[in-house]
N, C-alpha and C positions, 0 to 999 in steps of 0.2 A: 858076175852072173849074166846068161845073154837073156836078154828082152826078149817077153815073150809078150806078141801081139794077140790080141782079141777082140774083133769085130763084130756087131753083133747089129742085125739090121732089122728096123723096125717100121715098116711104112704103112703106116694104116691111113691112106690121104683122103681122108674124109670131110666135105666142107673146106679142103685146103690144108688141114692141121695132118698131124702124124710126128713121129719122131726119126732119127737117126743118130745112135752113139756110139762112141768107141771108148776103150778101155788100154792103156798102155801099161806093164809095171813100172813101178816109181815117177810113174808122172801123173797129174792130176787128169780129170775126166771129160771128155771132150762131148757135147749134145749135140745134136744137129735137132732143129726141126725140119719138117719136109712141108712143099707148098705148092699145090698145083698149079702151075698157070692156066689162067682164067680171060676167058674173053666177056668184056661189059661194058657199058659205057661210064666214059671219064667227062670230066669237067671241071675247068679250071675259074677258080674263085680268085676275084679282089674283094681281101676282107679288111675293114676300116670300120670308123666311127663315126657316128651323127646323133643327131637329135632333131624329135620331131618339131618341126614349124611354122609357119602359115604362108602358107602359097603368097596371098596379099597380105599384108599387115597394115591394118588403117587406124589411125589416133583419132579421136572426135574431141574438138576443141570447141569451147561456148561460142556464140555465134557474138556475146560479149559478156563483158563481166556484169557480176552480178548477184543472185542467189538461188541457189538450188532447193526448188518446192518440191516436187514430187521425181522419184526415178522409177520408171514402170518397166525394166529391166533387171535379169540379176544374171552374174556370170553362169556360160553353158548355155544360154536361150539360144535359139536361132531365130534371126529376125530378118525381116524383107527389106528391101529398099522402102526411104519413105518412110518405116514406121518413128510413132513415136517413142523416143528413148525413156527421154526427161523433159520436164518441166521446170524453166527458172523463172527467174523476175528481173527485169535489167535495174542499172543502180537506180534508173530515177522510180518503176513501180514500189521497188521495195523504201522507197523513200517514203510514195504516198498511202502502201499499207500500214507501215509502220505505224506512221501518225495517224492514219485512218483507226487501226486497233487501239489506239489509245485512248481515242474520241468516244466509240461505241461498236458495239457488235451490229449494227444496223450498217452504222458509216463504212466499217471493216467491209460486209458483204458488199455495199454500194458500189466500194471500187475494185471490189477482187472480179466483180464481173464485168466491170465496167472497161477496167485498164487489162487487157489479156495477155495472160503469159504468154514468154518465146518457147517453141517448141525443138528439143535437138532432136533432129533426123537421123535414121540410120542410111550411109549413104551409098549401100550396096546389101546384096545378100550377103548373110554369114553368121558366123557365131561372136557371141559377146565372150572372150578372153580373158578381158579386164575390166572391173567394174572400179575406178578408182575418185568415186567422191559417193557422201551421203549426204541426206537430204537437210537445208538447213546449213550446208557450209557456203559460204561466199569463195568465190572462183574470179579468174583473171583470164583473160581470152586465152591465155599460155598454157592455160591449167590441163592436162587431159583428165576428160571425162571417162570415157571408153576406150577399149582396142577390140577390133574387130577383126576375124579373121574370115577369109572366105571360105577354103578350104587347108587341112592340115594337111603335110606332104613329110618328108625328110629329105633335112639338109645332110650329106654326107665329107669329113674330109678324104680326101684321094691324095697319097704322096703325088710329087711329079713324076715320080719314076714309074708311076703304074697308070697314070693317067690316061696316057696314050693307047692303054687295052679298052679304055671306058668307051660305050657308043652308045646312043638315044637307042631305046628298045630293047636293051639288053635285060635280062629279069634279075631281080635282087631278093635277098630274104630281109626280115628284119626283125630281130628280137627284141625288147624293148628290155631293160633291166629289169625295170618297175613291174614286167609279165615276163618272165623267162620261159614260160610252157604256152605260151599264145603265138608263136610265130605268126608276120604278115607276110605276103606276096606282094610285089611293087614292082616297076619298071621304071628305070632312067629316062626322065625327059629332056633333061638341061644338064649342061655342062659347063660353068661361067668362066670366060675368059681369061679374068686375072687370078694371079695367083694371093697368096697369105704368106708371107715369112715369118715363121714364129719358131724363134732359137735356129737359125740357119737352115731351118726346113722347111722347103715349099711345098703347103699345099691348097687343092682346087676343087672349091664346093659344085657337089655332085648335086644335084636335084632329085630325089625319086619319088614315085607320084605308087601311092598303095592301089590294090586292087580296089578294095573296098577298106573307109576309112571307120576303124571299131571304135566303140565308144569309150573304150578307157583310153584313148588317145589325146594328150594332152600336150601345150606346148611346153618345148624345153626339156621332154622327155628323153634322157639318153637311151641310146641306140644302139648297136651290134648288127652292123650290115655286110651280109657279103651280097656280090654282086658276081653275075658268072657270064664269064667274058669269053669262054670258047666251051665246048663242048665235042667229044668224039662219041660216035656212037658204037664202037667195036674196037676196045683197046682193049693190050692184054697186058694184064697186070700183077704185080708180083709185090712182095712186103717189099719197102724199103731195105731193110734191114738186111734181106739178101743179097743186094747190089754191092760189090767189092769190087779189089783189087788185086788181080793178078801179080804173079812175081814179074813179068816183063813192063808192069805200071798202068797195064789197061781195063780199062770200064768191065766186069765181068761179074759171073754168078758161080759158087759151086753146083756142079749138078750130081757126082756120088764120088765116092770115095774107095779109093783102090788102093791098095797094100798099105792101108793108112794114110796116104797122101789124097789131097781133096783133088780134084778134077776140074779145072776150072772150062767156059765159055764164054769169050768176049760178045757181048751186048752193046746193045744203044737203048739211051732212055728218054724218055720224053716230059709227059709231064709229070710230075711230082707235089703230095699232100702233103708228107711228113711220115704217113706209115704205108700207102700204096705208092707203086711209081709206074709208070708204064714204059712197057720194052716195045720199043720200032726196030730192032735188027737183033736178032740173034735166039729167040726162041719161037714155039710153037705154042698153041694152046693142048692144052695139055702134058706138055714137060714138066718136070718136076727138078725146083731148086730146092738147095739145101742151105741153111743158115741157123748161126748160134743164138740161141736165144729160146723166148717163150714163143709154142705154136701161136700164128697169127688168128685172129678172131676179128672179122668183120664187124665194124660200128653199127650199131643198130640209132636210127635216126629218129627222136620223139615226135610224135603226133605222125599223119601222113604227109607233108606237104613234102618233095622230096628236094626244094631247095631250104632247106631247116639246118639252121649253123648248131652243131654243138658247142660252138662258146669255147672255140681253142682259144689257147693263153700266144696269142702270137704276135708282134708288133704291130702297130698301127699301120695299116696300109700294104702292108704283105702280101704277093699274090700267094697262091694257095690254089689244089686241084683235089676235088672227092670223085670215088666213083660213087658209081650209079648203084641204083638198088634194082 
């Protein structure tokens, strides 16, 4: 029996979506969706992992052993240089209250004001961290008392292979687990020199320093950072999913389809997200491809901030490119 062909074309390219299908007998059913190309700005993401951590991290060790009387500190304060933390006894006060409490509660007061506690200083501004003794325990000059931080920042790791995108200045997002709907803004300020081997892979702690640092910000908080290492401000851009291959093996897109046979035009593509790519050679804004599959629909990005990661499931370190809104 001869094949009879039916075509049947449907372009409603609205927002970018539309369809285009054919129908063959005895063969299964062919869809096209249709996509207009679109001119907007793109921009290419290194997205990796960190956790939030203190810019300075300082230990405060007793000034000697001894006994800890009062702590006038509790983790989350923020304290000045100079102030006071705690209050101990070195080994020989608590020697002579001891015995002094024994004697009387006269004798007791006679030396507690007599022989004056050591005071631990805080010995910068910042926040108390760690609070790691109570009151009443005996300490060893080794012992830490506190951890103080100046300022929280995030540490990020960067493969080596993407490192080389990374520059001081560059803006970053950063979602925290612990807040998946709070996105922060931050910018790279350090890039440290050595690398980390861990399981044959190198990688190189980023520094990024937030805009403003929130209050559920805490250390050791894992992280979900991307960082955006280029930016074009007029790309034009097409689904992934349209970019093919020609029968002669070349980079190309269908654009319609003629006596049933697709139509193809060789492209060049530039950067790539995973479901947008951007064309540098071979179409127009406003041409329209064709490709199998579901009409394309623009990501819509939570909250405003317009460097806000959706949280793709993508390796560690991956470069990565979104457009623009």
């Amino acid at each position: 029996m001869k094949k009879i062909l039916i075509a049947v074309i449907a372009l409603a390219i609205i927002g970018g979506g539309g369809y285009y299908w054919k129908t063959r007998t005895g063969t299964k059913e062919v869809r096209y969706s249709a996509f207009e190309v679109v001119s907007k700005p793109i921009s290419e993401f290194v997205e990796t992992t960190g956790a939030v951590a203190p810019l300075n991290r300082v230990e405060i060790n007793p000034p000697s052993a001894g006994r800890i009387e009062e702590i006038l500190v509790q983790e989350g304060d923020t304290v000045k240089t100079g102030e006071v933390l705690a209050l101990m006894s070195s080994q020989d006060r608590v020697a002579i209250l001891d015995a002094a409490r024994a004697t009387s509660d006269e004798q007791y007061a006679h030396w507690k004001d007599t022989y004056k506690p050591i005071k631990v200083l805080s010995p910068l501004d910042g926040t108390i961290i760690l609070k790691n003794v109570v009151e009443g325990q005996t300490v060893g000059q080794s012992t830490v008392l506190f951890a103080l931080s100046d300022k929280l920042i995030l540490a990020a790791n960067v493969d080596e292979s993407d490192v080389g995108k990374i520059k001081e200045g560059q803006p970053a997002s950063i979602v925290l687990d612990s807040y998946p709907n709070k996105p922060v803004s931050g910018k790279v300020f350090q890039i440290l020199d050595e690398g980390t081997n861990q399981s044959n892979v190198i990688t190189y702690a980023v520094k990024i320093r937030p805009d403003n640092v929130p209050s559920f910000f805490k250390s050791q908080m894992t992280a979900n950072i991307k960082v955006e290492v280029s930016r074009k401000r007029d790309a034009l851009l097409i689904p992934t999913a349209a970019v093919t291959i020609d029968p002669s093996g070349r980079t190309a897109v269908i654009t319609e389809v003629t006596d049933g046979k697709p139509v193809y035009r060789k492209i060049e593509t530039g950067l790539d997200q995973g479901d947008l790519v951007e064309v540098t050679k071979g179409l127009e804004e406003g041409d329209t491809v064709l490709y199998t599959g579901k009409t394309y629909r623009p990501q819509q990005a939570e909250g405003s901030n317009p460097l806000m990661p959706s949280r793709p499931n993508v390796p560690r370190g991956a470069g990565r490119a979104m457009g623009g809104h």
